[in-house]
GUSELUM-443307 format. One record per residue: x, y, z of N, C-alpha, C in turn; residue in three letters. Coordinates in steps of 0.05 Angstrom, whole numbers, plus 5000, padded with zeros to 4 digits. Example, Ala and Ser with C-alpha at 12.3 -4.5 7.8 and 13.67 -1.06 7.14 Angstrom:
BEGIN
526448865156524649105156526449345156ALA525749555142527349795143525850015157SER
! end
This chain:
BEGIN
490857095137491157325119490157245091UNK489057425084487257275054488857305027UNK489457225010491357194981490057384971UNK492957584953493257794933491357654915UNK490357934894488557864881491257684856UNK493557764855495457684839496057474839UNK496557324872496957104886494056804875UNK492256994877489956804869489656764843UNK490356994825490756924793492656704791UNK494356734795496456574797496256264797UNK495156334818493655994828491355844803UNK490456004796488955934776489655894756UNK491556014744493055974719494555724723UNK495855594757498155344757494655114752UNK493155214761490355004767488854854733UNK489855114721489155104698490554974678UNK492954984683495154884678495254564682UNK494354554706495354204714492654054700UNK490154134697488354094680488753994653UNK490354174641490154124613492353894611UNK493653964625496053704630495253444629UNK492853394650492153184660489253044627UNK489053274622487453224601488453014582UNK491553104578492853144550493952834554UNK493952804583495052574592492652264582UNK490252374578487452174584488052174549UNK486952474539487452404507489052124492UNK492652314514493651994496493651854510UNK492651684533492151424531489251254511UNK487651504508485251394491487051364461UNK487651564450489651494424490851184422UNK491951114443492950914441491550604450UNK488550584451487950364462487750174440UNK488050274412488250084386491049914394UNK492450084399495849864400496549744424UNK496149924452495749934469494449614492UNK494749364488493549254502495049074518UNK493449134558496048934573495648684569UNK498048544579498348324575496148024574UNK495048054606492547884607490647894585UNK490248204577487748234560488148024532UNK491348104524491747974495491747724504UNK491747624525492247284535489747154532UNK488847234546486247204548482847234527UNK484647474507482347574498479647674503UNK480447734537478147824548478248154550UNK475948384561476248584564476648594589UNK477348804608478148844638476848804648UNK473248784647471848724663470948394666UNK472448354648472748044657473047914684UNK475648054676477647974709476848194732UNK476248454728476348614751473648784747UNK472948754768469848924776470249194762UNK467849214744467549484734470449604726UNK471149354719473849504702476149664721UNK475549624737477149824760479949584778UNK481649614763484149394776485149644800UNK485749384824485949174820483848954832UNK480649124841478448944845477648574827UNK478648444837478548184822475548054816UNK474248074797472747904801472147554806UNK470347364805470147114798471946974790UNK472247044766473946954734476147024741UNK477647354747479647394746481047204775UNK480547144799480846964822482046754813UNK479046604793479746354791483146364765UNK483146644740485746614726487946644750UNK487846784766490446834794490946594799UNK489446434803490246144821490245924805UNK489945974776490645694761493045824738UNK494345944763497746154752497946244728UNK495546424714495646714705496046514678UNK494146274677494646044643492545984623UNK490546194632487246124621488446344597UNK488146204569488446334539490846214533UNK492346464508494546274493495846484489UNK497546314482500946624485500946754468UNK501246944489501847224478503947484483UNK504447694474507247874478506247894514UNK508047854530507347844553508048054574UNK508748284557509648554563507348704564UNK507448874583505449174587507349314609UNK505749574614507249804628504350004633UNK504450074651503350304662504250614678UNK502850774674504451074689503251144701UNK502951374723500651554737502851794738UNK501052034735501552304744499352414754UNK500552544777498252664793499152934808UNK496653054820497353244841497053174866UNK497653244888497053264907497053504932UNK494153634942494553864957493753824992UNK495053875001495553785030494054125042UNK491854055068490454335080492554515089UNK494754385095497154675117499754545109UNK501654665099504754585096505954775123UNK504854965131506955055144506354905174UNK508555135189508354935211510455195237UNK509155215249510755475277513355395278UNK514055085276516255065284518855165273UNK520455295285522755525271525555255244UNK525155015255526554965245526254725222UNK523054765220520654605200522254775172UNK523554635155523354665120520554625111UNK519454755103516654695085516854565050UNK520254665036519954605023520954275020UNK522554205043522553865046520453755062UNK519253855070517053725084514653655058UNK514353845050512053855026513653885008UNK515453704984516853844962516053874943UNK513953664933512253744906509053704907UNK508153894938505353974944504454104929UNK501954124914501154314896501854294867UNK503954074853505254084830504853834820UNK503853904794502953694774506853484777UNK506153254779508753064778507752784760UNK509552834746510352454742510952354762UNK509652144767510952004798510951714794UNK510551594780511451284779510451154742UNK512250924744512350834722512650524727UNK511150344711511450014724512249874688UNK513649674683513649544663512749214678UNK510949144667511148844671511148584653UNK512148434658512848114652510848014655UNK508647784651506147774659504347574637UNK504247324652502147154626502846834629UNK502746744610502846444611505546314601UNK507346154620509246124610509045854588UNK507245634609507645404595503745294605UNK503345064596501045054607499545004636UNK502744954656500845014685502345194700UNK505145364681507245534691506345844686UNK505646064706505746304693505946574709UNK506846784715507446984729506247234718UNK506847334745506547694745509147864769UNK511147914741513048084757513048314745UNK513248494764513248754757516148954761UNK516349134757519449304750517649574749UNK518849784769517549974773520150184784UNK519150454764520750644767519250824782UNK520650964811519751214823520951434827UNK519251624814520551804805522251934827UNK520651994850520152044874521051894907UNK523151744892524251514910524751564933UNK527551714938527851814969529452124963UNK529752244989530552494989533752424996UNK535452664983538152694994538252835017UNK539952655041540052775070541753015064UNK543253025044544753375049543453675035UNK541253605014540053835006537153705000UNK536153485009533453465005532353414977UNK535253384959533753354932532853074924UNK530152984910529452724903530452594883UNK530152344886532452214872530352014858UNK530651874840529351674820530751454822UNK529351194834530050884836528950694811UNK529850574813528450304792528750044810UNK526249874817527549594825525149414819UNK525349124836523549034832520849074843UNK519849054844516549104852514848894855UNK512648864857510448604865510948274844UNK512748144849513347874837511547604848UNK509647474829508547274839508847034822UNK510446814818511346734793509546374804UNK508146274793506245974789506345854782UNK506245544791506245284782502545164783UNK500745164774497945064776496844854771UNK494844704777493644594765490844524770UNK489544344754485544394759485544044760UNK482843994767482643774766478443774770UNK478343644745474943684757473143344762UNK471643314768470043064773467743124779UNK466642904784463142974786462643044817UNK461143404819461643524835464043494854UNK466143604843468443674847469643874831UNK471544114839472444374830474644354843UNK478044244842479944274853482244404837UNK483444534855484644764841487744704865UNK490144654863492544774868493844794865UNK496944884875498945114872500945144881UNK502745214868505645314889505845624885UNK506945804892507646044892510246114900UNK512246374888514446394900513046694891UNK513846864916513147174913514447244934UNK515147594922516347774950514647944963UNK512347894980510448164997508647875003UNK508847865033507247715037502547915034UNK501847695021498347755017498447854985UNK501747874966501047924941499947734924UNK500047544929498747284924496447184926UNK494847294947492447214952490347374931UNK488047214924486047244906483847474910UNK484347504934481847704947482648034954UNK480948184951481948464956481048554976UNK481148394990480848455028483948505046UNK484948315032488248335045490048565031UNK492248685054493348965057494948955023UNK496548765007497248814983496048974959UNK494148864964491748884935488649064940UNK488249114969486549194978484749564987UNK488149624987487749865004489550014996UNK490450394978490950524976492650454943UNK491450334927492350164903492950354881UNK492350644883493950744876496550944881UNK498250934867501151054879500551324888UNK501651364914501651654924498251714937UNK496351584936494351654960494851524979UNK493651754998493451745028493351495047UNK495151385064493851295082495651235119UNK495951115128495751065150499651095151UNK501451135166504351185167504850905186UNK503550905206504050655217502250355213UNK502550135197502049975193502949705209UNK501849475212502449175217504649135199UNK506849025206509248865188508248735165UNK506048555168504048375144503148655131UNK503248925135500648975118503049235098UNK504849025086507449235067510749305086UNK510849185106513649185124514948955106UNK515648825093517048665082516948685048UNK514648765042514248865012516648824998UNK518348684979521048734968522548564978UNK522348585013524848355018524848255024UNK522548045026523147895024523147574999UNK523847305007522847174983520846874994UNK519046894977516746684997517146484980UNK515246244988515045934966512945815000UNK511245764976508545634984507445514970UNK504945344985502245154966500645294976UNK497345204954494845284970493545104948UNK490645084964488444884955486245074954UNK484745064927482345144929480444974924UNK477844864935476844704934473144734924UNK472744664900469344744900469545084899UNK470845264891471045534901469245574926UNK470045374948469745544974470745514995UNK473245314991475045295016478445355005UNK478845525014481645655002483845565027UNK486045515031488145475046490345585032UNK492745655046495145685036498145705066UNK499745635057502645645073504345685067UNK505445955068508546065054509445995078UNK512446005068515446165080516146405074UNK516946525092518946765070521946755089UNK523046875065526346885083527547125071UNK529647325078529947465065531147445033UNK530147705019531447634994533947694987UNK535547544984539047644982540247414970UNK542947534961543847234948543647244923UNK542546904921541046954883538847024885UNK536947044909533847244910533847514909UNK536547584906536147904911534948004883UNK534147914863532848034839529048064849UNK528547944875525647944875526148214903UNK528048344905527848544933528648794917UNK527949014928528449334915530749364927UNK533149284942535349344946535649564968UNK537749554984539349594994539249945000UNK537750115006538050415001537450505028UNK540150625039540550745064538351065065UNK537551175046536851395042534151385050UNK532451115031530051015044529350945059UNK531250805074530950755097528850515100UNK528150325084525950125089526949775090UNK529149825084529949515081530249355103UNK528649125109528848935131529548645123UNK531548625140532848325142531948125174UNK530347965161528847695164531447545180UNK529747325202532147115208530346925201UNK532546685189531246445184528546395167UNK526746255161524046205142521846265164UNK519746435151518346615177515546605163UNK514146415178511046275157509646515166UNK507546385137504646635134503046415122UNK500746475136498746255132496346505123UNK494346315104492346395098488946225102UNK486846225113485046015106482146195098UNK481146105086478146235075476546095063UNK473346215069470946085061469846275040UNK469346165017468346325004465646174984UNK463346394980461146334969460546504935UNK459146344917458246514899455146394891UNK453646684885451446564879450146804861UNK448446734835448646874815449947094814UNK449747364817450947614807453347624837UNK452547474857453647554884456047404893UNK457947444907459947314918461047444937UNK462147224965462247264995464947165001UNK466447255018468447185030469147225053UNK469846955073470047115109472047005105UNK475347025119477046895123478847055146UNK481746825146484146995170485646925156UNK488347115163491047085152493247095173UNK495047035171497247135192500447065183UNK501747225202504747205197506747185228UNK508447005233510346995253511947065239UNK513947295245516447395247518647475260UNK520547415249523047555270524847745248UNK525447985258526648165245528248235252UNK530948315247532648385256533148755257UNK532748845284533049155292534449335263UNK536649235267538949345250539549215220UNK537649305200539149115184542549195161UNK543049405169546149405169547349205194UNK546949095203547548965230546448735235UNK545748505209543248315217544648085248UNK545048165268546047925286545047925317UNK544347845323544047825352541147785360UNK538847895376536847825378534648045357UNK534047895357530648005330528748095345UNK526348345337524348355342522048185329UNK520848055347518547835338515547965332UNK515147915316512748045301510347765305UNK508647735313505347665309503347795299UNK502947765288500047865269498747615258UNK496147685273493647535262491447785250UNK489947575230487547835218485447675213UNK483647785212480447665198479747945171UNK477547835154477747945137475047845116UNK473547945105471147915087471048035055UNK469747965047469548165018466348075004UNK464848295003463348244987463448364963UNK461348174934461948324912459648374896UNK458848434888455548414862456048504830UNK456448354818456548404797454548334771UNK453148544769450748504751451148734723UNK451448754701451649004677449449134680UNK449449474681451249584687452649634710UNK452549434743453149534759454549404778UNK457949494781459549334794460349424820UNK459649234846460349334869462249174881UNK464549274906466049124913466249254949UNK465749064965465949205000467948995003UNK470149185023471648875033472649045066UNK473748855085474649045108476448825110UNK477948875134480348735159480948865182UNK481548665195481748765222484448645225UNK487648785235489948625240491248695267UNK491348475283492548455307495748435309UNK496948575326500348565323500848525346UNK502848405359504248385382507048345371UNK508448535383511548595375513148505399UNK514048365406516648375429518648405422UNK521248685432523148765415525348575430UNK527548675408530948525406531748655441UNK533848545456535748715475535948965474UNK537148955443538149205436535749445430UNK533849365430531949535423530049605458UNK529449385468528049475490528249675512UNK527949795525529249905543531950045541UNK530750205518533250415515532650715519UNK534350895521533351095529531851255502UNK530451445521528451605507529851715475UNK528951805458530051925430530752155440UNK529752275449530352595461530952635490UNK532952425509533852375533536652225516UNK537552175508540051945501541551975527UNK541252145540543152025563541852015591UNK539852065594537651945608538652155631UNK539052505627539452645649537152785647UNK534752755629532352885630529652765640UNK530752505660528852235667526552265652UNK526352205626524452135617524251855601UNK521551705602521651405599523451225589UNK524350985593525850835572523150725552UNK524350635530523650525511521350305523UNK519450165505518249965509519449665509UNK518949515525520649185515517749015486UNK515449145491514248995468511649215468UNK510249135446507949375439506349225424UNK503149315430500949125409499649405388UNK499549375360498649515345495949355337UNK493749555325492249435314490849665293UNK490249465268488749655243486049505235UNK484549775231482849685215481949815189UNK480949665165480649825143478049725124UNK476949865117474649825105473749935079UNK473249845049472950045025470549935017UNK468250125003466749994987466650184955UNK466250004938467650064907464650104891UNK464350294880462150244859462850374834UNK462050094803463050274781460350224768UNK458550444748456850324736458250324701UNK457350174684457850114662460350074660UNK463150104675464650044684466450374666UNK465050564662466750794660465651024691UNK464951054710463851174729464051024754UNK464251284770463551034797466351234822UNK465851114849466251234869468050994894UNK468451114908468750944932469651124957UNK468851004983469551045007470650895022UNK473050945043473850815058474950815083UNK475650805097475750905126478950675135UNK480250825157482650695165482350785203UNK482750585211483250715245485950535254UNK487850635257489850495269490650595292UNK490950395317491650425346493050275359UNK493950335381495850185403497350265421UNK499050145436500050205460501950475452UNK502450605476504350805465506750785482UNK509250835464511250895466513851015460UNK515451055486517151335479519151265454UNK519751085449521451045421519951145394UNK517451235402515851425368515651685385UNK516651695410515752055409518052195401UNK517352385383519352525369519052845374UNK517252915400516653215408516053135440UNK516453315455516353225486517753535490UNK516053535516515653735536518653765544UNK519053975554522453895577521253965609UNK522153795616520453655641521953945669UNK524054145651525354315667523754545670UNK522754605646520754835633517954735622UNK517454835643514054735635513354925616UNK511754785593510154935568511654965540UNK515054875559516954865531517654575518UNK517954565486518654355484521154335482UNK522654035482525753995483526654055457UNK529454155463530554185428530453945418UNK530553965387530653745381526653515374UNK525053745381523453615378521853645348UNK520353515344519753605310517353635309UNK516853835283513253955276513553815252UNK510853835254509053745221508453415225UNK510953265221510752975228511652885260UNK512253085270512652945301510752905315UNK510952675330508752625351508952625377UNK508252745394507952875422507552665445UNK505052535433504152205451505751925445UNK507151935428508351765421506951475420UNK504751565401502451305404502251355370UNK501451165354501251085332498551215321UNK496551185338492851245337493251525317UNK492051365294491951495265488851365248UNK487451515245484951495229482951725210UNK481951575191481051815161479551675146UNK478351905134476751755109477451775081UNK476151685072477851745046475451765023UNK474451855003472251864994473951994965UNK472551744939474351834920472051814898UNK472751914869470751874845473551904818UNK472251694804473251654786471651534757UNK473651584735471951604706473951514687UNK474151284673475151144660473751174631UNK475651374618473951444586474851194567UNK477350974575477050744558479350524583UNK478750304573479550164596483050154600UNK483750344592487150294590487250554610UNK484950774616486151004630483751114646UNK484351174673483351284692484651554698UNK482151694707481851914721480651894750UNK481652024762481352004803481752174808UNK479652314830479752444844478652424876UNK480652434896480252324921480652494948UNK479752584968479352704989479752515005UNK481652535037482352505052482852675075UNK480352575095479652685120480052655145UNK483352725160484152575181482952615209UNK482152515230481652545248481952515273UNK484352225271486752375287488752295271UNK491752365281494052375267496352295303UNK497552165293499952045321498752085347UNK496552015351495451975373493752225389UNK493052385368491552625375490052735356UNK487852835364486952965345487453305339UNK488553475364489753675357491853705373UNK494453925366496953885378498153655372UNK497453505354500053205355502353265361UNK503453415357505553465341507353705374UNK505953875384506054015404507054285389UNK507354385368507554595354504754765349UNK502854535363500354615344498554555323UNK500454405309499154205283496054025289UNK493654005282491953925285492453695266UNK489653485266490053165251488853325219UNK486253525217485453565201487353735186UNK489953865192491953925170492953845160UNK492153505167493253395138491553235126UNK489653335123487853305095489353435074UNK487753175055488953205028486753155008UNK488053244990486553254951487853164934UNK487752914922489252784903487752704883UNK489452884863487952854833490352764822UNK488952424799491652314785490652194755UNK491252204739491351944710492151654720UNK492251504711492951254713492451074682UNK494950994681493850934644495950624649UNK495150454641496250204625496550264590UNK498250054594499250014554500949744548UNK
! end
């Protein structure tokens, strides 16, 4: 049915609206780049494209790699405070949905509406001459929903903490570089923007994949790591964390405890992540092939941390190329991550989500499941105010009935069971999710970006139309995300 001519004014006037908004938003961050400067920059006395390709964080260049790994100590002290914001829109192709008992306005609550949506203060710089960190403190606006009326609620906690001990050592042809690290997200640490931390969807609220590898943001917050690494000649990199959960006196490096969010995982015992990589530079150019990985055990329940754990494996391989010549900065990087999950007792072989009493014989649960992602971006900025990127995500794997959240009733053919869900439910109960993503962006001074990004799904929970069995196709949830992004 096609929109009132009133309906379409309308629309133009909110369009028009979020425009000037977003304008007003770029203005003052340009107003303020006289007072305005983050931390590294005053440390360092360098400009952003020092450290990050075409100015565009968090792409690392050369320089900025080598300040990461000789713990954030290259310059001299300075106020070691900065903060950043983003407000954005975001418009999704279809909010509605057949299903009679689909809310559209909790499903989509602030589709279409200019939002403040996140705020970061960070800590960040040189403590002493081989001591120095980057912790961050981040407010969302947008944190979680209330289960009794759906209204959003605003958190504060900790956020990406990487705190360093360094040191250099040079000789005739020789370049040695190492390290200890204590951080909470395993890959926040690492130098390269190939790995899932620093790599892929870097700014708050774009698009990407719902089901991920445990390594690639499943522990983000909670846990707390302590590791070494060696860099050698800049081209043989190693490294070996622990992580264990964060609680205790670590609970200042975890976002806490929120039943609402539903994301908090409790770790058994110290659960290694290894890193190793080869890396090359040669005039304007620089190469990177490497693997990463993580053994874990998690515990199902973590209101309940006791009894047997789901064991997590993930291995990955991973590259990055970069070219950096004035005016023109490029950055390609991909990964590929392997998962093998074997679940707890309590988790395997349980009955179906929509069978709990198993009088509708439909499947039990899986006893283990292999996921796999892959992801790929390439970055271009020229003069380091312009510039674009594309990127692509395919995630796949075994399927099972513990993600199907829509299913047939095996009594009534063509009907689905009560209880089943549209919009986000999935029918196949398979993870197989993939899109593109194709974005452009314009940095009128280096404290503030403008983005705008398109996201093109092609399938969504293991289908490309019907996921959902209401009808929902993968391409309804394409999206349009237009945002600011300003440091200070």
């Amino acid at each position: 049915m096609r929109e009132s001519k009133s309906e379409c004014a309308a629309g133009n006037l909110q369009a028009v609206r979020h425009a000037t908004f977003l304008l007003l938003a770029v203005l003052l961050s340009w107003s303020l780049q006289a007072h305005a400067i983050p931390a590294f920059n005053r440390q360092t006395g360098q400009n952003c494209v020092a450290c990050h390709a075409g100015g565009q964080f968090p792409d690392l260049t050369p320089y900025g790699r080598i300040f990461k790994l000789t713990g954030y100590t290259i310059g001299e002290h300075a106020l070691p405070l900065a903060a950043m914001a983003v407000a954005s829109v975001n418009k999704t192709q279809k909010t509605s949905s057949p299903d009679p008992a689909f809310d559209e306005r909790a499903g989509f609550p602030k589709d279409g509406n200019l939002i403040f949506q996140t705020a970061s203060v960070f800590l960040a710089g040189r403590i002493t001459n081989n001591l120095g960190a980057f912790v961050q403190v981040t407010y969302n606006n947008y944190d979680a929903q209330s289960p009794s009326d759906s209204h959003w609620v605003g958190h504060t906690s900790s956020d990406n903490l990487d705190l360093r001990y360094a040191d250099r050592y040079f000789s005739p042809g020789s370049d040695f570089i190492f390290g200890a690290t204590m951080n909470n997200n395993p890959t926040v640490q690492d130098p390269w923007n190939s790995v899932p931390a620093w790599g892929y969807n870097t700014v708050p609220g774009s698009s990407g994949p719902g089901t991920t590898p445990l390594i690639a943001g499943g522990l983000a917050q909670n846990v707390a790591g302590w590791g070494g690494y060696v860099f050698w000649n800049r081209t043989i990199y190693a490294e070996l964390t622990g992580y264990r959960t964060a609680n205790g006196v670590w609970s200042f490096m975890s976002q806490g405890f929120n039943t609402q969010r539903g994301d908090m995982q409790i770790v058994k015992g110290t659960n290694p992540y290894w890193r190793l990589a080869l890396a090359h530079e040669w005039g304007p150019h620089s190469a990177m092939v490497g693997t990463y990985g993580m053994d874990a055990r998690v515990f199902p329940d973590p209101t309940d941390p006791a009894g047997s754990t789901n064991h997590f494996r993930d291995a990955a391989i991973d590259a990055q190329y970069q070219y950096i010549l004035d005016p023109h900065a490029v950055t390609v990087t991909a990964t590929y991550i392997h998962e093998k999950v074997d679940y707890a007792d309590s988790v395997a072989g349980q009955p179906h989500p929509l069978d709990p009493d198993g009088t509708l014989g439909l499947p039990l649960t899986n006893s283990s499941d292999t996921l796999r992602m892959f992801r790929a971006k390439a970055t271009y900025a020229y003069h380091a105010r312009f510039g674009g990127s594309l990127s692509y995500f395919d995630v796949s794997g075994t399927s099972n009935p513990a993600l199907q959240t829509s299913a047939f009733d095996p009594a009534n053919p063509g009907q689905l069971l009560e209880g089943s869900e549209g919009v986000t439910g999935n029918l196949a109960g398979n993870p197989g999710t993939r899109a593109w993503t194709a974005g452009a962006f314009w940095t009128p001074v280096q404290y503030a970006r403008v983005g705008l990004e398109y996201t093109a799904f092609t399938r969504f929970n293991g289908a490309s139309t019907n996921y959902d069995g209401f009808g929902r196709n993968a391409r309804d949830n394409n999206t349009v995300f237009l945002y600011v992004w300003g440091a200070f």
